[in-house]
C-alpha positions in Angstrom: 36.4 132.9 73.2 37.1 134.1 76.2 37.3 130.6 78.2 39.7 129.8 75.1 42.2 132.7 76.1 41.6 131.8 80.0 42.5 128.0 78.9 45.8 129.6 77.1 46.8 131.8 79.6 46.2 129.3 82.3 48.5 125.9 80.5 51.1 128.5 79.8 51.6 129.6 83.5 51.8 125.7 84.4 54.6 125.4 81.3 56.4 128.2 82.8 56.2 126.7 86.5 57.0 123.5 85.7 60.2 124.4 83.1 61.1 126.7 86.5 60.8 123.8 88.7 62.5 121.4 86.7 65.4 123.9 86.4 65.5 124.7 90.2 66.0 120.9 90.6 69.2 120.4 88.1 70.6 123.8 89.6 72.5 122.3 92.2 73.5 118.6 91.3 76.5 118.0 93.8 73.4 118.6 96.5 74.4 115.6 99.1 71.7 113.9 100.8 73.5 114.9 104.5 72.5 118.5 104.0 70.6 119.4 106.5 71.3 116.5 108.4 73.5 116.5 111.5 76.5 114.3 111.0 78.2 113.7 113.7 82.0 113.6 114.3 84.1 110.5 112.9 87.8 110.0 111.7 89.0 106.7 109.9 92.3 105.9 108.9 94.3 102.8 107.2 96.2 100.2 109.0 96.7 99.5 112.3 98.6 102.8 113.0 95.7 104.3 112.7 94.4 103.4 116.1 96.5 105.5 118.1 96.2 108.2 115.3 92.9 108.1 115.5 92.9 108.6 119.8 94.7 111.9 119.0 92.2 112.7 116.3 89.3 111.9 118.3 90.9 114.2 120.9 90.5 117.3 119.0 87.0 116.2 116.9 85.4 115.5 120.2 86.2 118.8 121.7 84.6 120.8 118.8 87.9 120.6 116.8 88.2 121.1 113.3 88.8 118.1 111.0 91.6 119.9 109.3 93.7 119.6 112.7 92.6 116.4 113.6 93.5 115.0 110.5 97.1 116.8 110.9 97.8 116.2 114.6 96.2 111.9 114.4 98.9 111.0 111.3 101.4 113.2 113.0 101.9 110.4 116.2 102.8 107.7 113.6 105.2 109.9 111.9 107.3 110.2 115.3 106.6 106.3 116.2 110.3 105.3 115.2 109.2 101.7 115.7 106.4 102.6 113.1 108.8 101.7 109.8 106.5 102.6 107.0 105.5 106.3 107.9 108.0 108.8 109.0 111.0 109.0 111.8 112.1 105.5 111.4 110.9 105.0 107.9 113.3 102.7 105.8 115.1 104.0 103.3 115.5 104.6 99.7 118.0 102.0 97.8 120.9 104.4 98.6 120.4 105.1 102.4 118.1 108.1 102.4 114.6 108.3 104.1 112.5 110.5 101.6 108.9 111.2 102.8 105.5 112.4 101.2 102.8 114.2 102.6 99.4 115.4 101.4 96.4 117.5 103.3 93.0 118.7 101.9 90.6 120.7 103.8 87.2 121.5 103.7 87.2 124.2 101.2 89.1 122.2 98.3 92.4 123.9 99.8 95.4 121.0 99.5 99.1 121.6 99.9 101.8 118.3 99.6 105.3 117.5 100.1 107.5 115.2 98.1 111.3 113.9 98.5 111.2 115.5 101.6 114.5 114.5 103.8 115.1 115.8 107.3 111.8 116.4 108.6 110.2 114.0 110.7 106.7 115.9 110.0 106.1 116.4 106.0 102.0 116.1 107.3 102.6 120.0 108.3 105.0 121.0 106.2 102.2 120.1 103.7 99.8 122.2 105.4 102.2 125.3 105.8 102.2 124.9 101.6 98.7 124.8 101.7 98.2 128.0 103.7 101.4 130.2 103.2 102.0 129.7 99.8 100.4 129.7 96.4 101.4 126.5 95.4 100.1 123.4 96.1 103.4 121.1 96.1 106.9 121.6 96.9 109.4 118.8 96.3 112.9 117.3 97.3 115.5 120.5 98.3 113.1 122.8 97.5 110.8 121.3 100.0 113.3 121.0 103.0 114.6 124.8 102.1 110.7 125.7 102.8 110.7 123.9 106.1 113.7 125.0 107.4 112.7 128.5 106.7 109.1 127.9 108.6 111.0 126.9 111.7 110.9 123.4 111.0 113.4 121.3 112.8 116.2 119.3 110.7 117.3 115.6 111.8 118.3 112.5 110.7 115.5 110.2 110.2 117.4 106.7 109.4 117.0 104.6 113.5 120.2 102.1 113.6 117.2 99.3 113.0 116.2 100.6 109.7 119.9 101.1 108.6 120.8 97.8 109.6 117.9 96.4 107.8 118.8 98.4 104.7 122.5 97.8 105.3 121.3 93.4 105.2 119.3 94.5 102.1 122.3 95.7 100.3 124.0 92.3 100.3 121.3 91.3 97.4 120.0 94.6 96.5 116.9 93.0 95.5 114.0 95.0 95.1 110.4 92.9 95.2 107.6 94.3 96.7 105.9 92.5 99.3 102.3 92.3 99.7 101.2 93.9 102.8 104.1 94.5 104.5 104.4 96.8 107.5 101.1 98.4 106.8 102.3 99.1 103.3 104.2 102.3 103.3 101.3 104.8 104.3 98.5 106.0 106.7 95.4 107.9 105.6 92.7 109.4 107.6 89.3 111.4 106.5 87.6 112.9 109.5 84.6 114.7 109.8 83.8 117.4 112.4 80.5 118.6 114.7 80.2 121.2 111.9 80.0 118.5 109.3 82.8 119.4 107.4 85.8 116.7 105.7 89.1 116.8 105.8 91.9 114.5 104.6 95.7 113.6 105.1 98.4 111.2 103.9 101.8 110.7 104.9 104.4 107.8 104.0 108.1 107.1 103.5 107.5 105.3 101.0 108.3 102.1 99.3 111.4 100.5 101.0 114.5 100.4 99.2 113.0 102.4 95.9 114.9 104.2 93.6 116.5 107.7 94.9 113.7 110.1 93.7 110.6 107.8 93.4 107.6 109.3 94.7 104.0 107.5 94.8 100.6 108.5 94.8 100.5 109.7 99.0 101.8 113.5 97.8 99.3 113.4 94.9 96.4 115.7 95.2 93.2 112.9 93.7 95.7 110.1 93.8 96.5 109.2 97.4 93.6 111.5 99.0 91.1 113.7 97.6 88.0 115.6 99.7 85.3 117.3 98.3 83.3 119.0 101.1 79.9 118.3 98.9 80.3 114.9 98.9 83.1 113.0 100.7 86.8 111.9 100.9 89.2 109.0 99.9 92.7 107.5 100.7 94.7 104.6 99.0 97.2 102.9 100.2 99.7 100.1 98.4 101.7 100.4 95.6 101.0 103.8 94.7 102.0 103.1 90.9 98.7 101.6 90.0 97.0 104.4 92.1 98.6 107.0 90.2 97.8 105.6 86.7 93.9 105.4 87.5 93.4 108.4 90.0 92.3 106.3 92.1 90.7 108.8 95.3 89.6 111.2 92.6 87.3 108.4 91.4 85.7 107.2 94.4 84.7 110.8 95.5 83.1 110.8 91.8 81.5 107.5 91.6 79.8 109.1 95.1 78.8 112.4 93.6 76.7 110.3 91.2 75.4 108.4 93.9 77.2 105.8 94.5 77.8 104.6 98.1 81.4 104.5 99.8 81.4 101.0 99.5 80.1 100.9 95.8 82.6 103.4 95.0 85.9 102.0 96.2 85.0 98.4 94.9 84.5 100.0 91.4 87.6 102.0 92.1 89.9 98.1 92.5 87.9 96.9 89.5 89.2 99.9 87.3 93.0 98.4 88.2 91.8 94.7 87.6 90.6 95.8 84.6 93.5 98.3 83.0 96.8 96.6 84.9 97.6 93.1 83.6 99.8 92.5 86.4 97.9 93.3 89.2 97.9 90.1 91.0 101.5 91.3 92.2 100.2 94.3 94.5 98.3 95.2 97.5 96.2 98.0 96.9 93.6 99.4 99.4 90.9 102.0 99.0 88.9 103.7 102.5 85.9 105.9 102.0 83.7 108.3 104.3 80.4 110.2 102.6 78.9 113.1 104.2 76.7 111.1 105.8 79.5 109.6 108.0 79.2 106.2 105.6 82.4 104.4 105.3 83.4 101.9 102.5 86.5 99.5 102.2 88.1 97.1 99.9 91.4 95.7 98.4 93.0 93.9 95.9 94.1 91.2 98.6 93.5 89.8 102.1 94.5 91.4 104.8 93.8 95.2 104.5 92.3 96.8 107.5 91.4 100.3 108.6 91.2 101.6 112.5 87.5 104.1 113.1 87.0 106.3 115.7 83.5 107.1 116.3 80.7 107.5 119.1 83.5 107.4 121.3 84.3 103.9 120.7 87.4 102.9 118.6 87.8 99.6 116.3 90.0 97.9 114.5 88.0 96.5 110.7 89.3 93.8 108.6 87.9 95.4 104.8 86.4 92.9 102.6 88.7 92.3 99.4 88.8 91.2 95.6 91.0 88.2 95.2 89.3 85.5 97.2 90.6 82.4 95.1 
């Protein structure tokens, strides 16, 4: 009798200990596999531009900085390139002469502040942040927007160069509006970095499509459209025609499809299937998805040819032609 009760006593001590392991191990299941792993420091961003934003980014991450401002201060450099027409001081301009520009930021704590229809400020990337840390908002758009800047010290211009008015000026003759498929970097540059503490940040600025209707705003401003970071697990930027970002979520999903344990790579192809699948007429667009994870893994891909994002990492920069959907 008494080796039954021992028997008893002894299974139900394992029952407990295993139902008590079993919960330990679903109690946390946004767990990455980089915890407790030293990542080291790494910014990406789409495009090109991205090569001398990245330099400025790498500046600050190399020198202990905090991905936050090196994500801020790396886009900021294309948004004063006046020669840079897609992001920006010398964007083009809306189908009635004005340069509108959107802006998004996302730190390592799920904070996020954006801009949109911003005119007169040839930085919307820290006007976005000044959202994100001064107020209790997370977007401010059009007059409201520029009332904000102006009132943090920000300094009012006119961003329309004589080359983007003439150009909009030679555009008015048709007034025909047809996107084109990967022109001038497509309107936008994104960057994730991570710092020496292993944390993500994210950014996106733009000017937008050229020659859109007075008021249009895309998916660059949109908090899990354009960019999205989630410290547990990674970040995401688009770029393209920010329509058929907005209608699927697009960053949102590839940070999810990698919580579940999907790689960057696996992730942003599923994200370009979702709008093969759900937009009949998405042989017209560019779109373009760039991933990091926490472990400092990067994925890329694109509706098209001819997407490329610019990496900064080990100390070495390069310039990487993403692999894409439409081969045919």
């Amino acid at each position: 009798m008494a080796s039954r009760r021992n028997f008893i006593k002894v299974a139900s001590l394992a029952s407990v200990g295993a139902f008590a392991s079993s919960s330990c191990k679903t109690e946390n299941p946004t767990k990455t596999k980089s915890q407790g792993k030293a990542v080291k420091p790494i910014v990406i961003s789409t495009w090109k531009n991205g090569i001398n934003a990245n330099k400025k980014a790498w500046e600050i991450l190399s020198n202990s900085g905090r991905a936050l401002d090196a994500v801020e201060q790396g886009v900021m450099v294309v948004e004063a390139d006046p020669n840079d027409m897609s992001v920006g001081y010398g964007g083009r301009p809306d189908r009635d002469g004005f340069v509108t520009l959107d802006a998004s930021i996302m730190d390592e704590t799920g904070n996020a502040g954006s801009v949109c229809a911003l005119q007169h400020i040839m930085h919307p990337i820290s006007v976005a942040r000044k959202v994100m840390e001064v107020t209790p908002h997370v977007m401010l758009a059009g007059d409201g927007a520029l009332q904000f800047a102006l009132e943090k010290g920000f300094e009012k211009m006119n961003l329309l160069t004589e080359k983007a008015k003439k150009e909009w000026e030679e555009w008015k003759k048709t007034s025909k509006y047809e996107p084109v498929i990967n022109i001038e970097n497509h309107d936008t540059i994104g960057m994730l970095a991570i710092d020496s503490n292993g944390n993500i940040s994210g950014s996106c600025t733009t000017s937008g499509l050229a020659y859109k209707m007075h008021g249009r705003v895309g998916d660059s401003p949109i908090i899990g459209a354009g960019m999205f970071v989630d410290n547990e697990v990674g970040g995401a930027v688009a770029t393209g025609m920010g329509e058929l970002v907005m209608k699927t979520l697009g960053s949102f999903l590839v940070v999810e499809l990698m919580r579940q344990g999907r790689t960057p790579q696996e992730a942003v192809e599923e994200a370009i299937l979702r709008i093969v699948k759900k937009i009949p007429d998405y042989k017209k667009f560019q779109i373009g998805y760039l991933a990091l994870d926490k472990n400092g893994n990067v994925g890329a891909y694109s509706l098209h040819k001819g997407f490329n994002y610019a990496k900064y990492a080990e100390n070495k920069s390069a310039l990487i032609d993403a692999d894409y959907y439409l081969k045919g």
